[in-house]
C-alpha positions as CSV (number, residue, x, y, z in Angstrom):
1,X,47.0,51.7,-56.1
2,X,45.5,48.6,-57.4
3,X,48.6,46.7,-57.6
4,X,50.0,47.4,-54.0
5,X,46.3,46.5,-52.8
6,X,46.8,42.7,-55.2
7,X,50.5,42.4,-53.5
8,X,49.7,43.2,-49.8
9,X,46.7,40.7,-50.2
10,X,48.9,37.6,-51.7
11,X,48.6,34.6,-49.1
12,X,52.7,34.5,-48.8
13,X,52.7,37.8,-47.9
14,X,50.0,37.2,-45.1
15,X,51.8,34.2,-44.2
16,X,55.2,36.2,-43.4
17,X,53.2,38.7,-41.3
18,X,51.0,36.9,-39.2
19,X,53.6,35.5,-37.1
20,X,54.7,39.1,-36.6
21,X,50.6,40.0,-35.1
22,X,49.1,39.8,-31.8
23,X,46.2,38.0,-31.5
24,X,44.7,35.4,-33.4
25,X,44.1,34.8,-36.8
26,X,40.8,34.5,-38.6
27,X,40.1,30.7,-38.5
28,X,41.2,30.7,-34.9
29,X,39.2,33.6,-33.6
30,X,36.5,31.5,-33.7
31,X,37.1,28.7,-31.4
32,X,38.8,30.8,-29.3
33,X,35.5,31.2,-27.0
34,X,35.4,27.3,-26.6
35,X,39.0,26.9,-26.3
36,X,39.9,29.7,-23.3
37,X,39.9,28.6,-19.6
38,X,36.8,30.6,-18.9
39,X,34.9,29.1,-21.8
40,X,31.4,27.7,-20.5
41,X,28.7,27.3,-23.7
42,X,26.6,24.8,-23.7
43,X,26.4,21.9,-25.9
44,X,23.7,24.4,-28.2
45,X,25.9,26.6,-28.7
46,X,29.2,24.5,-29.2
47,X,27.1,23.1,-32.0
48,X,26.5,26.3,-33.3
49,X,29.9,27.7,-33.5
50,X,31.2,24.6,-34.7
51,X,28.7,23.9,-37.5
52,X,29.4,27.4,-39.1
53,X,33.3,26.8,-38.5
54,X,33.2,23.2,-40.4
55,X,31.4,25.2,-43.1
56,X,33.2,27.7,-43.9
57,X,37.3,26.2,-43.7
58,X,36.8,22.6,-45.6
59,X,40.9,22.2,-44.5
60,X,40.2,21.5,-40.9
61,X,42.5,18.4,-41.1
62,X,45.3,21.1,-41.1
63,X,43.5,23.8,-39.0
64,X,42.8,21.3,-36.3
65,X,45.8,20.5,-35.0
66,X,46.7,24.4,-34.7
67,X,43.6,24.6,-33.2
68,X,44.9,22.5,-30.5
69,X,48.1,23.5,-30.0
70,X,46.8,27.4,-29.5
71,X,43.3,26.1,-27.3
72,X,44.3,22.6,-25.3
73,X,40.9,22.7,-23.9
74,X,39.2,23.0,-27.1
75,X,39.4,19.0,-27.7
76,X,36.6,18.1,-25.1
77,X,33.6,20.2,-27.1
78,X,35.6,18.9,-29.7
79,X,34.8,15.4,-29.9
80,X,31.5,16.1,-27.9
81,X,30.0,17.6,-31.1
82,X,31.6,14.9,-33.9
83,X,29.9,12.3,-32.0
84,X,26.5,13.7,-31.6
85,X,26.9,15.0,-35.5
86,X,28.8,11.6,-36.7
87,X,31.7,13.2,-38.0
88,X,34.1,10.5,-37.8
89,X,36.6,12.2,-39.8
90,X,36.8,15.3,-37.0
91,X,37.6,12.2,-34.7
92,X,39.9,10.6,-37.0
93,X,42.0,14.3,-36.5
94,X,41.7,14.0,-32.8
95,X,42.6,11.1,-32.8
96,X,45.5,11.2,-34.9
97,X,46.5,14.3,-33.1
98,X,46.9,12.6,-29.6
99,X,48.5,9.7,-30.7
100,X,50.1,7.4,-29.5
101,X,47.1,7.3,-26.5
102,X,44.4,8.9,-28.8
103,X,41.2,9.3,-28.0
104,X,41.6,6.6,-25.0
105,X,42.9,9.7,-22.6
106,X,39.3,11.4,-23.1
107,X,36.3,9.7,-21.3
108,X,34.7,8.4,-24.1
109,X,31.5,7.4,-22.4
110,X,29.5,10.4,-23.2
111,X,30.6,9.4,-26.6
112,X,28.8,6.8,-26.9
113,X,25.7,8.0,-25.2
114,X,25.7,11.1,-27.8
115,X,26.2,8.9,-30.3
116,X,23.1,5.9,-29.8
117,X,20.9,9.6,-29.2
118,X,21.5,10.8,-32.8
119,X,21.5,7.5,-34.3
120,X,25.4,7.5,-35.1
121,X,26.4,3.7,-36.0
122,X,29.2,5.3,-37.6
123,X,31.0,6.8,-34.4
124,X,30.0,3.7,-32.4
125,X,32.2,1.5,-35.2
126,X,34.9,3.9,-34.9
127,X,35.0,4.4,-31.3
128,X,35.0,0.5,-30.7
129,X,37.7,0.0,-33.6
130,X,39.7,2.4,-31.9
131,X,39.6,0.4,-28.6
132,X,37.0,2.5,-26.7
133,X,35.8,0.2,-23.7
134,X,32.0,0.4,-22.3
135,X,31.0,-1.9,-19.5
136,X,27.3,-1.3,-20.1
137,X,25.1,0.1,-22.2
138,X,21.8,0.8,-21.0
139,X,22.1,4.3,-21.5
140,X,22.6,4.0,-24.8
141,X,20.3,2.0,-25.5
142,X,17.7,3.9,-23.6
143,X,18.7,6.9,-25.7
144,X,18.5,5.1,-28.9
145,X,15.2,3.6,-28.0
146,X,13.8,7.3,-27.4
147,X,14.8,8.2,-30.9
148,X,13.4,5.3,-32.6
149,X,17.2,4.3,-34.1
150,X,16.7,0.6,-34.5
151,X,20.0,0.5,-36.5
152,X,21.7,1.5,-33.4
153,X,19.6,-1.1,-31.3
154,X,20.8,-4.0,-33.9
155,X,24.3,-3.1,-33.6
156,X,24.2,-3.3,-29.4
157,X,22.3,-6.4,-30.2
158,X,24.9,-8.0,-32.2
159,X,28.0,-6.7,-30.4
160,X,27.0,-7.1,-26.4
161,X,25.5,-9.8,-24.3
162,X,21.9,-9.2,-23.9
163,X,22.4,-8.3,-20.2
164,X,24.7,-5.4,-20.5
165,X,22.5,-3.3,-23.4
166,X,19.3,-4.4,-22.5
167,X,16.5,-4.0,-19.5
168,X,12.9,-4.6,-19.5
169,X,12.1,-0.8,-18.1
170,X,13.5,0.4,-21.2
171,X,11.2,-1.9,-23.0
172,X,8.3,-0.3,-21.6
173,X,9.9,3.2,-21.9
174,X,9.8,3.0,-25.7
175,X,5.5,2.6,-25.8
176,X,6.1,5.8,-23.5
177,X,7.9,7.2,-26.0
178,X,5.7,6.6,-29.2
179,X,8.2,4.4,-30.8
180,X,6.5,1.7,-32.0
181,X,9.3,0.4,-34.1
182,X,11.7,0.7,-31.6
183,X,9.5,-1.3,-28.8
184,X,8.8,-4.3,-31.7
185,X,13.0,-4.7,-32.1
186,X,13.4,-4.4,-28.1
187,X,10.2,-6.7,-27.4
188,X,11.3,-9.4,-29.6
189,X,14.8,-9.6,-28.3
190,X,13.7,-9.9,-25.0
191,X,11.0,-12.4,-25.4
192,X,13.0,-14.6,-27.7
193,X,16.3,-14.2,-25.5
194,X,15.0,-14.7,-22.3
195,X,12.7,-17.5,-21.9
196,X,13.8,-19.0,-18.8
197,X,13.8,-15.5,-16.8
198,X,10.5,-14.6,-18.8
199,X,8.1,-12.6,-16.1
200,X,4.5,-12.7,-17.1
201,X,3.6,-9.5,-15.7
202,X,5.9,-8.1,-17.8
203,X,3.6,-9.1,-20.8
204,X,0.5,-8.0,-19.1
205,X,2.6,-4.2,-18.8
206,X,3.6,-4.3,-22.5
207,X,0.2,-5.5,-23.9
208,X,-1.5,-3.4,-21.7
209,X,0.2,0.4,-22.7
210,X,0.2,-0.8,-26.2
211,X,-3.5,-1.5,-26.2
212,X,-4.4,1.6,-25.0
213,X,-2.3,3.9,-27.0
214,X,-4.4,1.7,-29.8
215,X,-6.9,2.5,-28.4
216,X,-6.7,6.3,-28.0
217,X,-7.8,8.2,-31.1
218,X,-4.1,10.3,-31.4
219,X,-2.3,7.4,-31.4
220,X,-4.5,4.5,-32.9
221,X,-2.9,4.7,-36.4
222,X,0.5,4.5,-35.4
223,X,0.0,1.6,-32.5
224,X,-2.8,-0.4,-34.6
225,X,-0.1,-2.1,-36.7
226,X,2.1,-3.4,-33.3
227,X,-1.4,-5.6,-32.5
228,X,-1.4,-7.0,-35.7
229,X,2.3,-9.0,-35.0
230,X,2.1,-8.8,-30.7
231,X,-1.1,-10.7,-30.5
232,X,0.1,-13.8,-32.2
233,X,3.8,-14.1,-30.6
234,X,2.4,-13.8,-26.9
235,X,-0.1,-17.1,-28.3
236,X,3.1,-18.5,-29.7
237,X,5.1,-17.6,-26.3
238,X,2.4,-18.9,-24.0
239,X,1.5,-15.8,-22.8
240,X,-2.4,-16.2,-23.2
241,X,-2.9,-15.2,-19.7
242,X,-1.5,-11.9,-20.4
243,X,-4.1,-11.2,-23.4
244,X,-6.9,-12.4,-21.0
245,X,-5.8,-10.6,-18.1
246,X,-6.0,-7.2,-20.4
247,X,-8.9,-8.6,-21.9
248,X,-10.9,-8.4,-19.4
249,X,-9.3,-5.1,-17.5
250,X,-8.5,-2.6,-19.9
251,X,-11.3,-0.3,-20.9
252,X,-9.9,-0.4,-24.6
253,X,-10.5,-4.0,-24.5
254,X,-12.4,-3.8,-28.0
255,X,-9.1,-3.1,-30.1
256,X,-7.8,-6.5,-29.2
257,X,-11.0,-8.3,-30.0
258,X,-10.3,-7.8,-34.0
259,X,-7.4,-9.6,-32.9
260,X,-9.0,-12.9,-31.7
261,X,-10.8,-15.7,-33.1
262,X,-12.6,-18.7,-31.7
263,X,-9.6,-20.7,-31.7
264,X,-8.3,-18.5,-29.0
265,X,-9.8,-20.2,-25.6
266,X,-9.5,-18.9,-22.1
267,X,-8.9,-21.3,-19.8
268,X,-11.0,-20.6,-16.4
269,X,-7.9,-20.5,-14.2
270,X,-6.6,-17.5,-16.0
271,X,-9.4,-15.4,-15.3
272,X,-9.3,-16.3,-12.0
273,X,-5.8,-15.0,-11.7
274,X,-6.8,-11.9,-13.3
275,X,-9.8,-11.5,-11.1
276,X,-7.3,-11.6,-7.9
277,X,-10.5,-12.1,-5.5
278,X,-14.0,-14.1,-5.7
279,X,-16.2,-11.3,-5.4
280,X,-15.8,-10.4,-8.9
281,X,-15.1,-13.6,-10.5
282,X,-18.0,-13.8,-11.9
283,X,-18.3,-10.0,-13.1
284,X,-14.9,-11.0,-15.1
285,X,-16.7,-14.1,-16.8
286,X,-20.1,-12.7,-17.7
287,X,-17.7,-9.1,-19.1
288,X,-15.7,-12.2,-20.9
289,X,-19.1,-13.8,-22.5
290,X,-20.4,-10.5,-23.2
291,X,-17.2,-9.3,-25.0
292,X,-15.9,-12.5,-27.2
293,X,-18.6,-12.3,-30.0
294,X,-18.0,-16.2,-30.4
295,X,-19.5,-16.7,-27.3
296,X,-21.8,-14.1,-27.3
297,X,-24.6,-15.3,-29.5
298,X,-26.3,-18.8,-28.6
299,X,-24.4,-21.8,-30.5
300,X,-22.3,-24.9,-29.8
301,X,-19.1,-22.8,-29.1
302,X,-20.8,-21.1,-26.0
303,X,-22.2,-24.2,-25.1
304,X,-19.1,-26.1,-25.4
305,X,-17.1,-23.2,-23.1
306,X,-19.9,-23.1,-20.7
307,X,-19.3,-27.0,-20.4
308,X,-16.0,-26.7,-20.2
309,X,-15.9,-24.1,-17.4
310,X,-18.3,-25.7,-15.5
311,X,-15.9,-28.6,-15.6
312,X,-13.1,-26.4,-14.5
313,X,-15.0,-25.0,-12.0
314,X,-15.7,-27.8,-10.5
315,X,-11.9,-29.1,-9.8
316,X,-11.1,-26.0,-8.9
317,X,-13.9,-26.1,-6.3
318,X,-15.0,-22.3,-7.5
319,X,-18.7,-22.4,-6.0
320,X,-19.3,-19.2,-7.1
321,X,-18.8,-19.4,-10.7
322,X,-20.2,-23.1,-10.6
323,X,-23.2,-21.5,-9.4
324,X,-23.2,-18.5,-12.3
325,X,-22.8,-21.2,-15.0
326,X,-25.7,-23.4,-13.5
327,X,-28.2,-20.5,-13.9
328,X,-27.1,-20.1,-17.8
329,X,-26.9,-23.7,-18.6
330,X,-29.8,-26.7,-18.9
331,X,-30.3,-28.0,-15.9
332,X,-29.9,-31.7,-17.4
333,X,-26.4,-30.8,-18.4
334,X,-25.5,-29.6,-15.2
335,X,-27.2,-32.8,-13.5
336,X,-24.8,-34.9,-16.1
337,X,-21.4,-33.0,-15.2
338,X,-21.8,-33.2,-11.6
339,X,-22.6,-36.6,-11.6
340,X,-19.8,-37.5,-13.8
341,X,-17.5,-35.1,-11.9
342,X,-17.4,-36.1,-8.0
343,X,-14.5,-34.2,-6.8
344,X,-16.3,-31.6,-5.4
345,X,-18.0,-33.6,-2.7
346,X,-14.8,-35.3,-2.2
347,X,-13.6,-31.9,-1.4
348,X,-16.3,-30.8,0.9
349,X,-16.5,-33.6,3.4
350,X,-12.3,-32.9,4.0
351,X,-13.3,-29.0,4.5
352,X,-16.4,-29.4,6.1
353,X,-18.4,-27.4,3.1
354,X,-22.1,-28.1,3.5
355,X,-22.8,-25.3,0.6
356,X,-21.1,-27.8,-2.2
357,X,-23.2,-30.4,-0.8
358,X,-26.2,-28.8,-0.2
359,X,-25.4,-27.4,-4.3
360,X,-25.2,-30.8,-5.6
361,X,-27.9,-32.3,-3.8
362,X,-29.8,-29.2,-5.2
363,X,-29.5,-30.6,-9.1
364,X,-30.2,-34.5,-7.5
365,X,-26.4,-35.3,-6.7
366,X,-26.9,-36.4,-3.8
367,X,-23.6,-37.6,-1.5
368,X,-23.4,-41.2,-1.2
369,X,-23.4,-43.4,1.8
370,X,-19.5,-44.1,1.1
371,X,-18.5,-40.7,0.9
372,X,-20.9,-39.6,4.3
373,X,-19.2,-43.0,6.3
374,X,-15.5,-41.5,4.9
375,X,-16.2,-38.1,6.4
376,X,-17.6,-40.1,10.2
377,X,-14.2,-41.7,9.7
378,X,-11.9,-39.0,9.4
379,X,-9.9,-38.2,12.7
380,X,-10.9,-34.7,13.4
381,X,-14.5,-35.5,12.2
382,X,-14.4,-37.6,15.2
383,X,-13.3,-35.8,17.7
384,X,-15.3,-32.9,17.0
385,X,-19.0,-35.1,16.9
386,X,-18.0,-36.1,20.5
387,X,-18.0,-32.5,21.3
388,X,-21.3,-31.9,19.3
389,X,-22.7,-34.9,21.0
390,X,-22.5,-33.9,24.1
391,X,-22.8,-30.4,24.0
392,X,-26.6,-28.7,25.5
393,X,-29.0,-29.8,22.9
394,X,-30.9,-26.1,22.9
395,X,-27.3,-24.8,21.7
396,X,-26.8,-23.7,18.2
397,X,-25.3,-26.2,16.7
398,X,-22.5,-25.9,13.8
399,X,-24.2,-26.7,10.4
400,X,-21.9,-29.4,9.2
401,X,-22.0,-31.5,11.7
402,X,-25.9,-31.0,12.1
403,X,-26.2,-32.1,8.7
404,X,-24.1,-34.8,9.2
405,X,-25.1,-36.5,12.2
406,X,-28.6,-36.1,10.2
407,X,-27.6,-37.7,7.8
408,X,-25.9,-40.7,9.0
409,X,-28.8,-41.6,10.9
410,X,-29.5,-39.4,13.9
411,X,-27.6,-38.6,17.3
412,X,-28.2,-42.1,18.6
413,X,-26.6,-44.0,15.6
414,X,-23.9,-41.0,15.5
415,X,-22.9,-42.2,19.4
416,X,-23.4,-45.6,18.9
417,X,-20.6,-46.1,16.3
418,X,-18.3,-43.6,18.5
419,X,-18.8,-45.6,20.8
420,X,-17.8,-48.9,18.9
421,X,-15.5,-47.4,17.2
422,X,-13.3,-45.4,19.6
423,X,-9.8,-45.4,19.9
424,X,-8.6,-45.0,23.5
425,X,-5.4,-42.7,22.7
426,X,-7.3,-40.4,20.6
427,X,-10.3,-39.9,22.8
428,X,-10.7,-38.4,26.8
429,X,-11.1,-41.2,28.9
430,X,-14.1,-38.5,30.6
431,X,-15.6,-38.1,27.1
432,X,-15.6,-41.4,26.1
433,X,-17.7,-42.2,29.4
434,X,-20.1,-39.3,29.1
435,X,-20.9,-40.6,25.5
436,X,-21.6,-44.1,26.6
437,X,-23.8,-42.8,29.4
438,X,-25.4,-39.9,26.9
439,X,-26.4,-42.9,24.5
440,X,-27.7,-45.3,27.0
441,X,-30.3,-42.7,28.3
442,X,-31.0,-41.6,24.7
443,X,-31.2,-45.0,23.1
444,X,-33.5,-46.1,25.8
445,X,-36.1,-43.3,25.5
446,X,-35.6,-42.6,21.8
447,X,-38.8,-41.8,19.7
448,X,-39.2,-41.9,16.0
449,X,-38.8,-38.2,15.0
450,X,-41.8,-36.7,12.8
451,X,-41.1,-36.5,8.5
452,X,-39.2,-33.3,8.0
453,X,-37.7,-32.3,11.6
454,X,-34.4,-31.8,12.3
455,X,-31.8,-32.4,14.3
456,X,-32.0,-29.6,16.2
457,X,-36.2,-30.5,16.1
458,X,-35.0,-33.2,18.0
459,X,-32.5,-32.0,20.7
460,X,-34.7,-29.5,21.7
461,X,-37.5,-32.1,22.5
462,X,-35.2,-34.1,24.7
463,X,-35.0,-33.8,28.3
464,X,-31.8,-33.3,30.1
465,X,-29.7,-36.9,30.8
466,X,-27.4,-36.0,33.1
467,X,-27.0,-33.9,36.5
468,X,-24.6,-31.6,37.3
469,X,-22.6,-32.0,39.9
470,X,-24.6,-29.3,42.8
471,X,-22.4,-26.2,44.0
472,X,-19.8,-27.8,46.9
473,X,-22.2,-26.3,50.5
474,X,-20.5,-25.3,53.8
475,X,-20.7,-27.7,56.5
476,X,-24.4,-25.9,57.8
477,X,-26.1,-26.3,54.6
478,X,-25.0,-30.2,54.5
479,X,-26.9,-30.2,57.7
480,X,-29.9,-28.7,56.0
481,X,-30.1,-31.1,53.4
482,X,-30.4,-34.2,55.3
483,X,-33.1,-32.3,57.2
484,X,-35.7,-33.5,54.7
485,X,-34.9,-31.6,51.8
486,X,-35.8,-32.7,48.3
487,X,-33.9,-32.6,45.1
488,X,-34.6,-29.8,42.7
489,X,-37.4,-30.7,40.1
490,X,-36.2,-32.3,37.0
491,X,-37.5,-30.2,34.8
492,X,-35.5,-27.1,36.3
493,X,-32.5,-26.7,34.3
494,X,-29.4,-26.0,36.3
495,X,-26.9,-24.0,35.1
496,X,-24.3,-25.3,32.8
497,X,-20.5,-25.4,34.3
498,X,-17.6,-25.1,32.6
499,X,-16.2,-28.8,31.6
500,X,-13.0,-29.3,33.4
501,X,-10.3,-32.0,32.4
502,X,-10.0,-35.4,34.8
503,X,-6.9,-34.2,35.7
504,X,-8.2,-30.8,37.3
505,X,-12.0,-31.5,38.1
506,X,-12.4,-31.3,41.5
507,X,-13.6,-35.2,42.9
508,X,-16.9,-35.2,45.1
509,X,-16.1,-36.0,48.9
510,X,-17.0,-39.2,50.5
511,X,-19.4,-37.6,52.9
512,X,-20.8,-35.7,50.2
513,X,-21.5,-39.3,48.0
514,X,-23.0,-40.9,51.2
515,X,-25.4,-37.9,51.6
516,X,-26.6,-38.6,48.3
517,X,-26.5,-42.1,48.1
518,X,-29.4,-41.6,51.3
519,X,-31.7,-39.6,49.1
520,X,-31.5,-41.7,46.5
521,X,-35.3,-43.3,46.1
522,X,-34.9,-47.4,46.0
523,X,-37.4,-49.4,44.4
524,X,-38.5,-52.8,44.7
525,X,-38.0,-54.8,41.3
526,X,-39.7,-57.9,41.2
527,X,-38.3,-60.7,40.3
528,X,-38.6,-62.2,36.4
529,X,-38.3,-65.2,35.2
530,X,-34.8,-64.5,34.0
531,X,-33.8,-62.9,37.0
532,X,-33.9,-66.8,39.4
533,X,-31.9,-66.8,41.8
534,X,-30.8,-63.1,42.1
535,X,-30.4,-60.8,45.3
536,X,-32.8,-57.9,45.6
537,X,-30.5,-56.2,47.2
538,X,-27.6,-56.3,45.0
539,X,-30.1,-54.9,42.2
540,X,-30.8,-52.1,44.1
541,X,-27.2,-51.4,44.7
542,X,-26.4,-51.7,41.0
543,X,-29.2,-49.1,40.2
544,X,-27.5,-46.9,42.8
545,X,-24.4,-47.1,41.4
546,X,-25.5,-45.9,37.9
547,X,-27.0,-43.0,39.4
548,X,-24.3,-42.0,41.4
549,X,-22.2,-42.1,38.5
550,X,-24.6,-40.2,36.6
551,X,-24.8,-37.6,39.7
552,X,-20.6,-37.1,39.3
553,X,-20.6,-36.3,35.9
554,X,-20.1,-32.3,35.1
């Protein structure tokens, strides 16, 4: 019984029966669920099945390719699993099989993609040595770059043009992903690659995930090293302002102090930028003094930065943090700097900024007589001081120009080189003869003004110079007033109208300028010395005529 159990079990006799059987044999029952039409298991289980198949028949080279003749759908899961598992030699066998096309008949992209997951460089040399065309990579790389396969990221480096393997999100994604390795390669490549295209804010992103993963006590010993190599290539790559900018916003802040020395200086324009607003400019720099231990404690170096800031400060005409660094510096320093640093008034008489003045003056900078006669001259500086001139003394005035017609000398100097120096095409023929008669009466009655008024002191003091031209009366009420009427007192102020142009302001009438020409009182002048030989009469007249004048003005 023995011996016809050893002969019935002898591989040629199997052989010679098989053929004979229905159904599948042993090796091929197996595949047989990923092979059939209605075959659906997922990339787990595919593994699964495969796996224990590969172990247990070490032929496969010559099972394979009855595995395909028997299941022609069992080449897809196939090739799916030797790339995600690296087992070139199961897609040498495909390959071979399919030949003379090969695997170039089979979309080979997910190859790739399951290949740069598991960290295959094999089966990405073998796919591209068999001709296997990708036109980008991102994916993979994205994949590899989860995984931490740097291998896989150097090979894509050395084999593809940076722009088709390589994006900044996935630069980013990597910190995401806790691969610090993997970020470092990525980082580098990018930064050293791309210089030209180089986006700060994309520095500020990196630096700021990696400091607070370093930060953050599950992941400080595994992100603690990247500081020790990222901190000096962003000072080699000019990327200070991205170390300052996280410097001074991150609440981890204090891990990338251990990374800083003195040496390191932060230049006052950067922490504006960071700042983004003025409000909290000067939060940022006193967070930045308080933080830095070199400038921190008392010493030359905080001295030195102060200086230097207040300096910076200065051109950049920052008034707030000029006016933060004046309260912690001498006062003689600050005296010396602004003297030696004029730019600021120079600033302020072209933007009409009494404040900067009013700060320089307040440390005993005061402007000079040039600067004050450049800011009379300046175009728009004119034309708005005849307006200011002539406006109703009790009217608040605008604070620049208060100060500045106070400081040139008063109203009545202010006029008087309007006046001389006024340029016919640039000034209203109307305003330029309101000014002239608006000095005369001023200059005429001026008084010396008491030590320590204003300007405003002194318009409120003065009287009004000029009439405005009465409401036009119907025919009756003209009748009234040459019945013995009187003027309205001086000292009753008359409403204010609306200036109108020369083109549009309504002319007084004829009978209207006789009427007041009659009411007008004339007084006897008696002759002077220097007045031999002169009418009477025609002084009178003359006298007249300035009054009317005076009457017509609005």
């Amino acid at each position: 019984m023995a011996a016809s159990y050893h002969v019935l079990a002898t591989p040629d006799i199997i052989r010679l029966i098989l053929p004979f059987q229905k159904g599948y044999t042993y090796d091929m029952a197996a595949l047989a669920s990923l092979g059939s039409r209605s075959a659906k298991k997922s990339p787990e289980d595919a593994a699964r099945i495969l796996t224990s198949w590969f172990a247990q028949f070490d032929d496969f080279t010559t099972r394979l390719p009855v595995a395909f003749r028997t299941f022609p759908k069992l080449k897809l899961p196939l090739v799916q699993y030797a790339s995600s598992h690296g087992r070139v030699d199961v897609l040498q066998v495909v390959h071979a099989y399919y030949l003379s096309a090969g695997l170039a008949q089979c979309p080979t992209s997910h190859l790739e993609e399951s290949a740069a997951s598991g960290g295959h460089l094999a089966v990405l040399e073998y796919l591209d040595s068999i001709g296997s065309k990708r036109k980008k990579w991102f994916q993979c790389t994205s994949l590899a770059a989860a995984q931490g396969h740097v291998p896989v990221l150097q090979y894509l480096q050395d084999t593809q043009p940076l722009d088709k393997w390589l994006k900044k999100a996935i630069v980013t994604k990597a910190i995401d992903d806790n691969q610090p390795e993997a970020f470092a390669f990525l980082y580098k490549a990018w930064a050293t690659l791309t210089p030209a295209n180089d986006d700060n804010r994309y520095h500020i992103q990196c630096l700021d995930l990696v400091v607070t993963k370093a930060g953050s006590t599950d992941y400080s010993s595994t992100w603690l090293p990247t500081m020790t190599w990222i901190v000096p290539a962003m000072r080699q790559l000019n990327h200070s302002d991205a170390l300052i900018n996280v410097l001074l916003t991150n609440r981890s802040s204090k891990v990338l102090v251990e990374f800083l020395d003195a040496s390191f200086h932060v230049p006052l324009r950067y922490i504006a930028i960071a700042a983004n607003s003025r409000q909290i400019e000067g939060a940022y720099l006193s967070r930045l003094f308080d933080t830095l231990p070199w400038l921190r404690e008392p010493g030359p170096a905080r001295d030195d930065t102060m200086k230097q800031y207040f300096v910076d400060a200065i051109h950049m005409v920052n008034l707030p943090i000029m006016q933060w660094l004046a309260k912690a510096m001498d006062r003689t320093v600050v005296r010396e700097v602004l003297q030696s640093n004029q730019y600021g008034l120079e600033y302020a008489i072209q933007t009409c900024k009494l404040e900067i003045v009013q700060f320089y003056d307040t440390f005993g900078v005061p402007i000079s007589d040039a600067l004050v006669q450049k800011a009379i001259d300046l175009d728009w500086t004119r034309f708005h001081l005849v307006k200011h001139v002539l406006q109703d003394p009790t009217a608040k005035l605008d604070p620049w120009y208060t100060w500045l017609v106070g400081r040139y000398g008063g109203r009545v100097a202010v006029m008087r080189y309007l006046i001389d120096n006024a340029e016919p095409d640039k000034v209203l023929l109307y305003d330029l003869t309101a000014l002239q008669q608006a000095w005369k009466a001023e200059a005429e009655k001026e008084t010396p003004a008491p030590t320590g008024s204003t300007i405003a002191d002194i318009w409120s003091n003065l009287g009004p110079k000029v009439l405005l031209e009465p409401k036009r009366k119907s025919c009756a009420d003209d009748d009234d007033a040459t019945s013995g009427q009187t003027n309205p007192s001086p000292a009753t102020r008359i409403p204010k109208l609306k200036r109108k142009t020369r083109f549009t302001r309504p002319q007084p009438s004829t009978v209207y300028l006789a009427k007041q020409v009659a009411k007008l009182p004339f007084t006897r002048v008696e002759p002077t010395p220097d007045r031999i030989g002169t009418d009477d009469r025609a002084e009178e007249v003359d006298q007249s005529s300035d009054r009317l004048a005076s009457l017509a003005l609005v």
